[in-house]
C-alpha positions as CSV (number, residue, x, y, z in Angstrom):
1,X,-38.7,1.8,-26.2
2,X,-41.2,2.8,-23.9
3,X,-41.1,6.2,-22.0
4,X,-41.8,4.4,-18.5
5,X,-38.7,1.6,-19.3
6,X,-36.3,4.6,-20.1
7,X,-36.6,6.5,-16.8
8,X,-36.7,3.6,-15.1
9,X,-33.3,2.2,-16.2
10,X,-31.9,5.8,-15.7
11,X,-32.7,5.9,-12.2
12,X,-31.1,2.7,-11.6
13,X,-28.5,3.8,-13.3
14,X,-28.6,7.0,-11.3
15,X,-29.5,5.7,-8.1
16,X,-27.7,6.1,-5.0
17,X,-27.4,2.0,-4.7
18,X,-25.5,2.0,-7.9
19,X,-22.7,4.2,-6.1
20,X,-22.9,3.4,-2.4
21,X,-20.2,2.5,-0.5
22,X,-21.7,-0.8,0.7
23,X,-20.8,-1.7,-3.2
24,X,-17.5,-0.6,-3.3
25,X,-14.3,-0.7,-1.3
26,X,-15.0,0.9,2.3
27,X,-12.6,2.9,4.9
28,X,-12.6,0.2,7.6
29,X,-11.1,-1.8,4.4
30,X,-8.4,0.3,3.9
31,X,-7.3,0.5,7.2
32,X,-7.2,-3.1,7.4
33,X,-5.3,-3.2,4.5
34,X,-2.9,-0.6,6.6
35,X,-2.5,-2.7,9.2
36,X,-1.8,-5.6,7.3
37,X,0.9,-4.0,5.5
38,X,2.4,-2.6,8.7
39,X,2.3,-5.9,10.4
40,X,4.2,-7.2,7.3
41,X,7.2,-5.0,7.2
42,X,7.4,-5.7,10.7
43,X,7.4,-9.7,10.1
44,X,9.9,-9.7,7.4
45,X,12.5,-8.0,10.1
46,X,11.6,-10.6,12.3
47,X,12.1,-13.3,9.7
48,X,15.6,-11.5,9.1
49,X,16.8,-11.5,12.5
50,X,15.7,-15.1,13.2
51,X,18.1,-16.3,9.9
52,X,14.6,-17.0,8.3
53,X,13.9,-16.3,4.4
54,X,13.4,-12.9,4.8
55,X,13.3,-12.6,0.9
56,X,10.3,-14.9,0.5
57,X,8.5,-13.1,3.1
58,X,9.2,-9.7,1.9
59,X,8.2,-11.5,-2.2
60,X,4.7,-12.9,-0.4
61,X,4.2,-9.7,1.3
62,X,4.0,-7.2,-2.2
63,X,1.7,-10.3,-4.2
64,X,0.3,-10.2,-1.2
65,X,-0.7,-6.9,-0.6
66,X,0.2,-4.7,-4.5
67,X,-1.2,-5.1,-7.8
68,X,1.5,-6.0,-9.7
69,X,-0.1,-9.1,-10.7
70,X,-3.3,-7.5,-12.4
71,X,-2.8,-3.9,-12.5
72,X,0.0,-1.4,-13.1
73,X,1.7,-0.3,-9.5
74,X,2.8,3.5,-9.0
75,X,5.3,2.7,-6.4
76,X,8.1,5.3,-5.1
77,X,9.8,4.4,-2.0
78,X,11.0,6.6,0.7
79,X,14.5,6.2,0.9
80,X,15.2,5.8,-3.1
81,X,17.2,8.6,-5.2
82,X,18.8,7.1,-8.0
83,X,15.9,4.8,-8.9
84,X,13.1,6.4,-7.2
85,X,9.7,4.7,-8.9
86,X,9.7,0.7,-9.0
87,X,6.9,0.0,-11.2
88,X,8.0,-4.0,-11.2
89,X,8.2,-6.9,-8.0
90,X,11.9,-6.7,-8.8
91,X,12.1,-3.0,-7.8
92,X,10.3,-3.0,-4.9
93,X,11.3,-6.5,-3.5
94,X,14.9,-4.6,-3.5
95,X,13.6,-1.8,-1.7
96,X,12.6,-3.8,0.9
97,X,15.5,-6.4,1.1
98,X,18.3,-4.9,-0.5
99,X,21.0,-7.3,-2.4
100,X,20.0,-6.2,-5.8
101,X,23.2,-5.1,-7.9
102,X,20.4,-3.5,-10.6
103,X,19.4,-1.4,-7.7
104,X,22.3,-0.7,-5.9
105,X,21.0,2.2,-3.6
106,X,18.9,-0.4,-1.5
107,X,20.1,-1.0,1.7
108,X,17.0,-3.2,2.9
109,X,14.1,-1.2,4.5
110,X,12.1,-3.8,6.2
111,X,15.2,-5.6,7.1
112,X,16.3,-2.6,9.4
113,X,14.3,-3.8,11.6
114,X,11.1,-2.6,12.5
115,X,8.9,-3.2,15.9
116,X,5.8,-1.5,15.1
117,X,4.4,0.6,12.2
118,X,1.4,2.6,12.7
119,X,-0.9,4.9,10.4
120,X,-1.9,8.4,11.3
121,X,-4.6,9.0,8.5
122,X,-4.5,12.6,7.3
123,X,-7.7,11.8,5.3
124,X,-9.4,8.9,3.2
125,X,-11.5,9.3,0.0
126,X,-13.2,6.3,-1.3
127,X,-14.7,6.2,-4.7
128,X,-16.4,2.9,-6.4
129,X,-13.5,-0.2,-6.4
130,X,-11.0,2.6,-5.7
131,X,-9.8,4.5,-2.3
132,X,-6.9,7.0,-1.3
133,X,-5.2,7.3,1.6
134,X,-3.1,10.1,2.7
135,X,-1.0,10.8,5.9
136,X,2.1,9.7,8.2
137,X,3.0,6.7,9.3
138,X,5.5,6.1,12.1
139,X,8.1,3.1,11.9
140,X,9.7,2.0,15.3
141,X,13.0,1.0,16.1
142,X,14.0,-1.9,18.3
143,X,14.8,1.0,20.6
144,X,11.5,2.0,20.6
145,X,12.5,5.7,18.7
146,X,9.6,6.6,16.3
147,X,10.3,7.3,12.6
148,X,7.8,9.4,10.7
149,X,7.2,8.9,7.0
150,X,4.6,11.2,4.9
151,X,2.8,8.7,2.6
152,X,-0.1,8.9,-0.4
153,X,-1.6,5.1,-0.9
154,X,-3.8,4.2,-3.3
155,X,-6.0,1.2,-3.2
156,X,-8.4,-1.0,-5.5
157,X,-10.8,-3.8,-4.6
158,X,-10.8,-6.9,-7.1
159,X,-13.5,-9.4,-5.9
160,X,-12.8,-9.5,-1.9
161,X,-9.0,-8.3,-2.3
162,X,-7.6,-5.1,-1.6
163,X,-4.6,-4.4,-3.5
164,X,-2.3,-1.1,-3.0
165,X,-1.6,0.0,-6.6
166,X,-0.1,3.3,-5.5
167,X,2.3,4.3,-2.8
168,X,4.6,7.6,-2.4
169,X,6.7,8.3,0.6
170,X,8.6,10.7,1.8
171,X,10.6,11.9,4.5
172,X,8.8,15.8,6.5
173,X,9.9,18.4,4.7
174,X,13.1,19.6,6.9
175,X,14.0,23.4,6.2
C-alpha cells in the first residue's frame, strides 16, 4: 500500500471528526433525556391518582426510556435493601409500582406521588454513543416539600434514541 494512502486513512482515523461530539450523543441530549424521565415519574403518579393504568404507564416509561431491550441495564434504586440491583423490566417496574410479591420491599415510588422532579447536574461527561451524568435530583411532594436523591446515570445513543442503561441512587449521606 502506498505511503501517501496509509497516513491518509490514519488521520481520518485520528481526526478530530471521527470523535466530535456532533457524532456522538451531546449534553443538551442527556438533559433532555432528564427531563423526560422526570416528567414520567411524575405522569405515572398522576395516572395513579386518576384510577388510570398506572402499571402500563410506569411499563412504557422504562422501554421507553432504559435499555433493557438491547443492552444490559445497571439499575439500583434508591429506596431498595433487600433486592437492591434490578437488572430486568420486572425489577424495576416493581420499584416503581409496587405489588410484586417477588419483590416484596417495593412500596411504589412513582406512585407516591410526585409533582415535580428536577436535576441539579453535578457534572456530565460524554464520550462517543456514551454519556454520564452525576448529581441530585429533587422529587416534590404534593405538598410542595423537596426530596433530594444523589444519583449516577448513564446513558447510550442507538440511532436517534437515548436509552439510560445505568442508574444508582441514593439517599445524602446523613451522619
Amino acid at each position: 500500500m502506498d505511503v501517501k494512502k496509509i497516513v491518509f486513512i490514519l488521520s481520518f482515523l485520528f481526526s478530530p471528526l471521527v470523535f466530535s461530539q456532533s457524532y456522538g450523543i451531546s449534553i443538551d441530549e442527556v438533559k433532555a433525556t432528564q427531563d423526560k424521565w422526570g416528567a414520567g415519574i411524575v405522569k405515572i403518579g398522576e395516572v395513579f391518582t386518576n384510577g388510570g393504568n398506572y402499571e402500563k404507564a410506569a411499563l412504557d416509561h422504562i422501554m421507553d426510556l432504559y435499555d433493557y431491550e438491547k443492552g444490559t441495564v445497571l439499575f439500583k434504586p434508591t429506596l431498595a435493601a433487600v433486592q437492591p440491583f434490578r437488572p430486568t423490566v420486572e425489577g424495576a417496574l416493581s420499584y416503581f409500582v409496587g405489588g410484586n410479591s417477588r419483590f416484596s420491599e417495593d412500596s411504589g415510588f412513582a406512585i407516591k406521588p410526585w409533582t415535580k422532579v428536577r436535576f441539579d447536574n453535578h457534572n456530565i461527561i460524554t464520550y462517543g454513543m456514551k454519556a454520564i451524568a452525576m448529581g441530585h435530583y429533587y422529587f416534590t411532594t404534593t405538598s410542595g416539600e423537596e426530596v433530594k436523591v444523589e444519583y449516577t446515570l448513564g446513558f447510550i445513543k442507538r440511532g436517534n434514541e437515548i436509552k439510560i442503561t445505568i442508574q444508582d441512587s441514593s439517599l445524602p449521606y446523613n451522619p
